[in-house]
C-alpha positions as CSV (number, residue, x, y, z in Angstrom):
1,X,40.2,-27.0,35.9
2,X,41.2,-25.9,32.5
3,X,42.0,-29.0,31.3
4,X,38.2,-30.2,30.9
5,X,36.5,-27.1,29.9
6,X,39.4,-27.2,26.7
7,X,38.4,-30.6,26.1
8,X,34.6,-29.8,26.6
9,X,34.8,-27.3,24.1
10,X,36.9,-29.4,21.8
11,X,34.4,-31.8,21.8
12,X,31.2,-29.0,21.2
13,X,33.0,-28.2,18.0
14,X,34.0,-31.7,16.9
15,X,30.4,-31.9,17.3
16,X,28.9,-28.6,15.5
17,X,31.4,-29.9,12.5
18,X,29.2,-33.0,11.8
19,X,26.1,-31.6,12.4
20,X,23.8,-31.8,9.3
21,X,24.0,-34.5,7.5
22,X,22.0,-36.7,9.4
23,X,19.6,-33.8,10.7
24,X,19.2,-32.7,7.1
25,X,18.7,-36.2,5.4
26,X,16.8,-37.8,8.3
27,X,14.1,-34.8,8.1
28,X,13.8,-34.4,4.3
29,X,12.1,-37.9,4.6
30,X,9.0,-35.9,6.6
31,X,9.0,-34.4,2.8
32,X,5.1,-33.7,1.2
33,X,4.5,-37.2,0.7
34,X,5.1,-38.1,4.4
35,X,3.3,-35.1,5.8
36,X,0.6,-36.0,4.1
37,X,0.6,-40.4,5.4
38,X,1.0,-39.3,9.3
39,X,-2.0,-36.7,8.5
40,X,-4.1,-39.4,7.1
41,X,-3.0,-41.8,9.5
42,X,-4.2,-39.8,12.6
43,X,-7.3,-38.5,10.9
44,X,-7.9,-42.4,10.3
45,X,-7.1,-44.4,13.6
46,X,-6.0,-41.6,16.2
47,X,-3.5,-42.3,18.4
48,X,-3.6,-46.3,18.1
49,X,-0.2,-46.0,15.3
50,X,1.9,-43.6,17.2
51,X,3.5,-46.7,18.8
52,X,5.3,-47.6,15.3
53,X,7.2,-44.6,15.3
54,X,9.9,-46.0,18.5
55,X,10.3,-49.0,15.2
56,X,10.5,-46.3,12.5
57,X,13.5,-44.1,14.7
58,X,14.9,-47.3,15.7
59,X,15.0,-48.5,11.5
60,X,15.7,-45.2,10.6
61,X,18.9,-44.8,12.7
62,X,20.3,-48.0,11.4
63,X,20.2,-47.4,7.8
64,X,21.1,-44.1,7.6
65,X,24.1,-45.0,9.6
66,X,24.9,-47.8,7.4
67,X,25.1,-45.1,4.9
68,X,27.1,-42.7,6.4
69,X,29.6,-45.4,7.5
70,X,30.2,-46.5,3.8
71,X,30.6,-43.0,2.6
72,X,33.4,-41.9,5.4
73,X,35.0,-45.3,5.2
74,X,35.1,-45.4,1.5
75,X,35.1,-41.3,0.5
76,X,32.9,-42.5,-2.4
77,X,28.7,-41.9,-3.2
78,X,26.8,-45.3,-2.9
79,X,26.6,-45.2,-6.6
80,X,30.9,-45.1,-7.0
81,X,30.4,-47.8,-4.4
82,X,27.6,-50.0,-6.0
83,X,29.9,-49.7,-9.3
84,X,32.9,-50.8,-7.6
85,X,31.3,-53.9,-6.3
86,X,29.3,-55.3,-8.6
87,X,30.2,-53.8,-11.7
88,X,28.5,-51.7,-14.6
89,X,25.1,-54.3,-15.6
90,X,23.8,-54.0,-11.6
91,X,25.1,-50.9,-11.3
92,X,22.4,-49.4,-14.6
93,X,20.0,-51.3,-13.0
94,X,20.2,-49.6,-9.4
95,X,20.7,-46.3,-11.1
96,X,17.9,-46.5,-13.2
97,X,15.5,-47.5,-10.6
98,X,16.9,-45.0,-8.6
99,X,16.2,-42.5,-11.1
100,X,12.6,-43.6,-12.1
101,X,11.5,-43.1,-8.4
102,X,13.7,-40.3,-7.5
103,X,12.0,-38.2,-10.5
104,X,8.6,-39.2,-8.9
105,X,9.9,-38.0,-5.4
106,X,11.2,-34.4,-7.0
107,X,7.9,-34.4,-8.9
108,X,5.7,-35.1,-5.9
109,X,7.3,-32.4,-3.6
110,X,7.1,-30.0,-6.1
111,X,3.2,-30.7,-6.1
112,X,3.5,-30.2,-2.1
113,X,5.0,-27.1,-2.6
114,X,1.9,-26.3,-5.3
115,X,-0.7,-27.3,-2.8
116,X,1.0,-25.5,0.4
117,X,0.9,-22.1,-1.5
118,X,-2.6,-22.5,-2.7
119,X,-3.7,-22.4,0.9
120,X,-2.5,-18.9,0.9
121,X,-4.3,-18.0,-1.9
122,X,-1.5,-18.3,-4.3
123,X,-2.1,-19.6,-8.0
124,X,0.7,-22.7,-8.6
125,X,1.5,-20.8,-11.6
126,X,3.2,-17.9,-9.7
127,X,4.2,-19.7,-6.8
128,X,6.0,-22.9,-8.4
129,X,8.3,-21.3,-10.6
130,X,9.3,-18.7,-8.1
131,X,10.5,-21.4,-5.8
132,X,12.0,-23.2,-8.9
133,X,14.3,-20.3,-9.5
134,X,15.0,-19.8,-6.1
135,X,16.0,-23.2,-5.4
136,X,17.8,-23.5,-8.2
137,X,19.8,-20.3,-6.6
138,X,20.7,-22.4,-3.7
139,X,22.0,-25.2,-5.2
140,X,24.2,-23.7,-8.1
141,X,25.2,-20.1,-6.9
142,X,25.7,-21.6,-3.0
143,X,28.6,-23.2,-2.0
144,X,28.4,-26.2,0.4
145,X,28.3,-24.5,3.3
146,X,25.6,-22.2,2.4
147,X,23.2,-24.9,0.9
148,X,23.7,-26.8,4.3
149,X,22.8,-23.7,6.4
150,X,19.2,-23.5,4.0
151,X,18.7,-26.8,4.5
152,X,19.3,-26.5,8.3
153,X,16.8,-23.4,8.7
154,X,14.3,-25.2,6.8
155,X,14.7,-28.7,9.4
156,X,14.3,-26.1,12.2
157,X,11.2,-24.6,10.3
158,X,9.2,-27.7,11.0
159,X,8.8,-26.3,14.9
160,X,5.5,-25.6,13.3
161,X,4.3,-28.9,13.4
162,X,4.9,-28.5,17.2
163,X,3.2,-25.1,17.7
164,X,0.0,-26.7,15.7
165,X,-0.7,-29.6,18.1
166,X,-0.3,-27.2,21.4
167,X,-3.0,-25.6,19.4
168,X,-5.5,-28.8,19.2
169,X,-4.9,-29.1,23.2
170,X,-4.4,-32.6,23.3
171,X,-4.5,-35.5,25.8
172,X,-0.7,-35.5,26.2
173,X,-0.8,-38.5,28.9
174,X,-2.9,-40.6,26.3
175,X,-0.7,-39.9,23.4
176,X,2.6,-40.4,25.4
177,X,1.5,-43.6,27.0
178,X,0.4,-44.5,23.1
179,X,4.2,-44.3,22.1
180,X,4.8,-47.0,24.5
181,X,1.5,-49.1,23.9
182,X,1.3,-51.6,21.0
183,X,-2.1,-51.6,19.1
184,X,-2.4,-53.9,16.6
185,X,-5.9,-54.6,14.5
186,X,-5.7,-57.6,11.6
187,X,-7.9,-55.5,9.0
188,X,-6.3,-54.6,5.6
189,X,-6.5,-51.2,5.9
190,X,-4.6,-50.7,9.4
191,X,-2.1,-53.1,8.5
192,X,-1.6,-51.1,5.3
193,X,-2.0,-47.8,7.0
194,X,1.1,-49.6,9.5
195,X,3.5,-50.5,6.5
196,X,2.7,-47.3,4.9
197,X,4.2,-45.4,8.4
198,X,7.1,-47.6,7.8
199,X,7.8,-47.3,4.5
200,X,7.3,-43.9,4.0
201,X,10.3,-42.5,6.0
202,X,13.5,-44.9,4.9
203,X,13.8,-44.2,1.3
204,X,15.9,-45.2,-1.9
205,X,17.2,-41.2,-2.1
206,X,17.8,-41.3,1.4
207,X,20.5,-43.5,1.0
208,X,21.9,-41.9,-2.0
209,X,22.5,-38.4,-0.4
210,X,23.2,-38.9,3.5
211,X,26.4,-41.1,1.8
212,X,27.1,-38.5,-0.9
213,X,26.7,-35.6,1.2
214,X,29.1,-37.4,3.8
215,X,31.6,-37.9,1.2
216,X,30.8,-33.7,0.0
217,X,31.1,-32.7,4.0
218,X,34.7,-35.2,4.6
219,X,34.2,-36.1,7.6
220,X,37.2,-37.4,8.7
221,X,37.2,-41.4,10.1
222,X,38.5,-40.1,13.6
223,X,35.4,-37.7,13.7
224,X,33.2,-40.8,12.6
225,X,31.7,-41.6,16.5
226,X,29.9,-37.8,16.8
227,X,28.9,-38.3,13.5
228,X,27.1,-41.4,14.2
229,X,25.5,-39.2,17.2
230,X,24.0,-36.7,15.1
231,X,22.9,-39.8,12.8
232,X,21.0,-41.1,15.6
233,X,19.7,-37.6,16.8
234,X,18.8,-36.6,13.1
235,X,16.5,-39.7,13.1
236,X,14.8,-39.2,16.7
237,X,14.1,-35.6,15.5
238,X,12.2,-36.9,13.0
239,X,9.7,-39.1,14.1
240,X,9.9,-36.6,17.0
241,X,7.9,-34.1,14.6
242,X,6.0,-37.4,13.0
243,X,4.5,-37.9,16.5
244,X,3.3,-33.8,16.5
245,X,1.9,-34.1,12.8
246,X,-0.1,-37.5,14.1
247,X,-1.3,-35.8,17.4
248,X,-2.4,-32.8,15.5
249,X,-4.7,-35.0,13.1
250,X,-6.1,-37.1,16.0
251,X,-7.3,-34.1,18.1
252,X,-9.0,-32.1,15.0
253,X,-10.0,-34.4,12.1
254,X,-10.0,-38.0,13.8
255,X,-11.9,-36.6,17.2
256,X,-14.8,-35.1,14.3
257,X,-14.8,-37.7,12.2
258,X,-13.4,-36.0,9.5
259,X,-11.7,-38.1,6.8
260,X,-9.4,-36.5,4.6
261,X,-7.0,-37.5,1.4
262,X,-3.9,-35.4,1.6
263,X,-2.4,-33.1,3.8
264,X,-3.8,-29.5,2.0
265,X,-7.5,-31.2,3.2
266,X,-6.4,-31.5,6.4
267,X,-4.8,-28.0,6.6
268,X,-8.4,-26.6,5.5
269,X,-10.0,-28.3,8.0
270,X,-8.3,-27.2,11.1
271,X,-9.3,-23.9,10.8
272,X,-13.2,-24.5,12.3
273,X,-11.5,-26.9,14.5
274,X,-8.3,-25.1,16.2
275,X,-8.4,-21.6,14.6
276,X,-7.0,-20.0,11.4
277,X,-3.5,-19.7,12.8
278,X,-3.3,-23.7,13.0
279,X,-4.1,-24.1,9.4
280,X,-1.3,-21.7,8.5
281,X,1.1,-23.3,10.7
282,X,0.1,-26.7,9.1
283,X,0.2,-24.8,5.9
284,X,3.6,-23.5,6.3
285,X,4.6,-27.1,7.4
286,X,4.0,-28.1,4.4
287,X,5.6,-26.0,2.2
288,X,8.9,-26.1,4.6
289,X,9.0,-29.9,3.8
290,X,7.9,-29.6,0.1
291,X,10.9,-27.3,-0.5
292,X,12.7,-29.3,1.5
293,X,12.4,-32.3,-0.1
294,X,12.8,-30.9,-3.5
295,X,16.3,-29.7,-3.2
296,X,17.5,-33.0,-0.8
297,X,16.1,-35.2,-3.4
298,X,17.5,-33.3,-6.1
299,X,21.0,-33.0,-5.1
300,X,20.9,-36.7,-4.3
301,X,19.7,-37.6,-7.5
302,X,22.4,-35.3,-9.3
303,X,25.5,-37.1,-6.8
304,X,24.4,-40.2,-7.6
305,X,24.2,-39.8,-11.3
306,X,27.3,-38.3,-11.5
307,X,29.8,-40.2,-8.7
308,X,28.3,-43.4,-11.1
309,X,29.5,-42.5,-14.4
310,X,33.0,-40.5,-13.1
311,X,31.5,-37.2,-13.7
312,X,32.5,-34.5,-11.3
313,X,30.0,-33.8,-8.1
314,X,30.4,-31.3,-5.9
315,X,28.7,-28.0,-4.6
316,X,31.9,-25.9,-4.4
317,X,32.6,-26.6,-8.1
318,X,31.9,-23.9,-10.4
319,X,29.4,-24.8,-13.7
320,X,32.4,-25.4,-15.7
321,X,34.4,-27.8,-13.1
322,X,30.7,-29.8,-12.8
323,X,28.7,-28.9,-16.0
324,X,27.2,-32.6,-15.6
325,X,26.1,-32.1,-12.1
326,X,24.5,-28.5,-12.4
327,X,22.4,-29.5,-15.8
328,X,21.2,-32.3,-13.6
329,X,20.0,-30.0,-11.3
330,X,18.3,-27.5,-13.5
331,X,17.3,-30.3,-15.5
332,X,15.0,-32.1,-12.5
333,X,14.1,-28.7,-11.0
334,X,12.5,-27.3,-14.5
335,X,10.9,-30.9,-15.5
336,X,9.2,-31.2,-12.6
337,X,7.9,-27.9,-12.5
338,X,6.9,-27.9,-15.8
339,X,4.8,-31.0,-15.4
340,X,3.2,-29.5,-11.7
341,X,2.0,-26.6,-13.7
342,X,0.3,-28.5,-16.3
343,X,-3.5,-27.3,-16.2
344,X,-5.5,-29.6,-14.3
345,X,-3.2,-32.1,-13.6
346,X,-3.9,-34.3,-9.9
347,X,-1.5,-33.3,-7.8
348,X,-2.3,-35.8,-5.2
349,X,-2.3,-38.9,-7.2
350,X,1.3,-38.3,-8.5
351,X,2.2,-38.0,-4.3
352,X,0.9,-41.4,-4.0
353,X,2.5,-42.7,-6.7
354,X,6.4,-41.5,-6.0
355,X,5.3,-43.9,-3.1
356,X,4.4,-46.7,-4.6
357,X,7.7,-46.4,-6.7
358,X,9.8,-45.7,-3.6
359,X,8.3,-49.3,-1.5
360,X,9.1,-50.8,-4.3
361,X,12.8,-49.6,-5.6
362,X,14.0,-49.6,-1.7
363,X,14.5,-53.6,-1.2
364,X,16.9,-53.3,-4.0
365,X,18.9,-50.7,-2.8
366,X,19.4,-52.0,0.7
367,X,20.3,-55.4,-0.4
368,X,23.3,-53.5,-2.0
369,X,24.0,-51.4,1.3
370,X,23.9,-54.6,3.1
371,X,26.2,-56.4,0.9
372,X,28.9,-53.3,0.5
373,X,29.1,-52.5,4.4
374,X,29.9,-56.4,5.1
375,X,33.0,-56.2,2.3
376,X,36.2,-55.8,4.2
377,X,37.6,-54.9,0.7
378,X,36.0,-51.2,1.1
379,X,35.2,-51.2,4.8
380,X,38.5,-53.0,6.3
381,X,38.2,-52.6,10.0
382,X,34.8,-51.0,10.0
383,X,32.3,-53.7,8.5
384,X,29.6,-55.0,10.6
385,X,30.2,-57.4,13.6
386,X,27.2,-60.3,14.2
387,X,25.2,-58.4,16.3
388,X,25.1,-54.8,14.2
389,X,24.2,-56.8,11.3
390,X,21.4,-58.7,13.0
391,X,19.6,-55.4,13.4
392,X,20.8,-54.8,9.8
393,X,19.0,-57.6,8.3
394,X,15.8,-57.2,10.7
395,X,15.6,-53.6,9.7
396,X,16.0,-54.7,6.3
397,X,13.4,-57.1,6.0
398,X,10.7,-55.1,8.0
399,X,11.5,-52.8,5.1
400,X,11.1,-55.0,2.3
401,X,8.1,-56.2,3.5
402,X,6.3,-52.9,4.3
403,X,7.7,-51.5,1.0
404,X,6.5,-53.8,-0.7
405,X,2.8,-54.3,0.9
406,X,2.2,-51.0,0.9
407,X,3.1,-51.1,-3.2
408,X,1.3,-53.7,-4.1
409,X,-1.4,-52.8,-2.3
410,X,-1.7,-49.7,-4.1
411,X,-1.4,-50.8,-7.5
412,X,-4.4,-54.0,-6.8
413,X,-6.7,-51.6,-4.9
């Protein structure tokens, strides 16, 4: 009898030693930006979208594996990777891409951030550089472990999002039998509205950090099957809270034919509709995945940056072990802060437009992933068989092609 509770336990830590990376990466892509498309989207066509989200987790999950894979496999960042393979001219060209629409990402969470703490009343100018100094806190005078516990109390916070909709009292038979019931309308702007769902939660930064902060975590090859589990999980959780945000939208704004723009709207309109505590659940959502999606996107941008041109990365380094990586940081954190506080700038525009970057900077990137995870000169045993990378390339393409529709659109509308 003792025999498989030791092994039971054995197993429960194996497992609470992966745990974050694909909890932490998977959710920081619910950030502002993608609170505010599942807001819109329910306030727009109700339930009749929630159906994508079983294609999102299913996408999600793949390429965030493919990710992780390449970073335990290789024990390098996707950028030491990309550089490896196809040498310095593709390599500048990833990495600036990366960094155009990572900037716009960090900008457009900050804004989130701005918006959330307005709904309580508190000016930007106060609130955003309070949060800038205390994320800069966490990611320079934190070690690793710390910043991953932050991180991990933030991914919880978005239990919020769960609390609001049992406040809205839902149909919960109609929107579960809507998971499993494919509507599909040949109008431009449900179409768009579909892509968009897509797009918005696999992202070019995504990739960047889930492999970085593999490679950061080393997590051993032998440990590599629970971390793929908590890969898989991280992306179910989620769309998990997607489906919450979308159900919350349907049965307040979409049921009173309210149409709204961004997710600080919709916030201000649940209040007549579910009571004042829902708007400051959804309000505290929205901060959670603001700062949340400031510091993922940040660190990611700072690893890639740095594992690219041989410059040291890593959050147990002191400043002068990793003065590269930590100017990064301070350097994306107080830029985009700066440029949030700027009077009468619109916050909401510069949401849509880290977007519009984003669809249009991710085809490039997983073209790379797809090449690198096929090249038995860094994977060996652990490159793709014909049937993994069948759902590679589908999952791939339906990206591309959401990326870019939902960019293009954007830009000629």
């Amino acid at each position: 009898m003792k025999l498989p509770f030791k092994f039971s336990f054995r197993r429960l830590l194996l497992v609470l030693a992966v745990l974050g990376p694909g909890i932490i990466s998977a959710n920081a892509d619910n950030d502002a930006a993608g609170i505010t498309t599942y807001t819109v989207t329910g306030a727009r066509y109700g339930y009749k979208l929630l159906f994508s989200l079983l294609i999102i987790t299913i996408v999600l999950a793949i390429t965030q594996e493919l990710g992780a894979r390449i970073g335990v496999i290789s024990g390098k960042g996707l950028g030491g990777v990309i550089r490896e393979k196809f040498g310095l001219k593709l390599t500048m060209l990833a990495m600036g891409a990366m960094l155009i629409a990572n900037f716009g990402v960090i900008v457009a969470d900050m804004a989130g951030v701005a918006e959330a703490m307005s709904l309580f009343g508190v000016t930007k100018y106060l609130s955003v550089p309070i949060f800038t100094v205390l994320l800069w806190l966490v990611l320079y005078k934190g070690s690793f472990a710390k910043a991953e516990k932050f991180f991990l109390v933030l991914s919880a916070m978005y239990i919020v999002y769960i609390v609001t909709a049992f406040y809205t009292k839902p149909d919960w038979g109609l929107a579960l039998s809507s998971l499993v019931t494919p509507h599909i309308q040949f109008d431009k702007a449900y179409l768009v509205t579909l892509m968009a769902l897509i797009g918005t939660t696999v992202t070019p930064w995504g990739q960047f950090f889930i492999q970085s902060y593999i490679v950061d975590k080393s997590t051993p090859a032998g440990h590599y099957g629970f971390q793929r589990l908590e890969i898989f999980f991280g992306a179910f959780l989620t769309d998990f809270i997607s489906f919450f945000i979308i159900v919350t939208a349907t049965n307040t704004l979409f049921k009173n034919g309210i149409f709204v723009n961004n997710a600080s709207e919709a916030a201000l309109s649940l209040a007549p509709l579910a009571g004042a505590q829902a708007t400051s659940l959804f309000a505290f959502g929205l901060l959670v995945a603001g700062l949340l999606g400031v510091s993922i996107v940040t660190l990611a941008t700072a690893y890639a940056l740095c594992e690219t041109f041989g410059f040291e990365s890593a959050m147990d380094r002191s400043w002068k072990d990793a003065p590269v990586f930590y100017s990064l940081i301070t350097f994306f954190l107080v830029i985009a802060s700066l440029i949030v506080i700027i009077p009468g700038i619109p916050l909401f525009p510069i949401m849509i437009s880290s977007q519009v970057i984003n669809g249009l900077i991710l085809p490039i990137i997983l073209v790379y992933v797809y090449k690198i995870i096929n090249d038995r000169k860094i994977m060996g045993a652990y490159t793709n068989g014909k049937t993994a990378n069948f759902f590679a390339l589908s999952a791939v393409g339906l990206l591309t092609i959401a990326s870019l529709v939902v960019a293009l659109t954007s830009i000629f509308t």
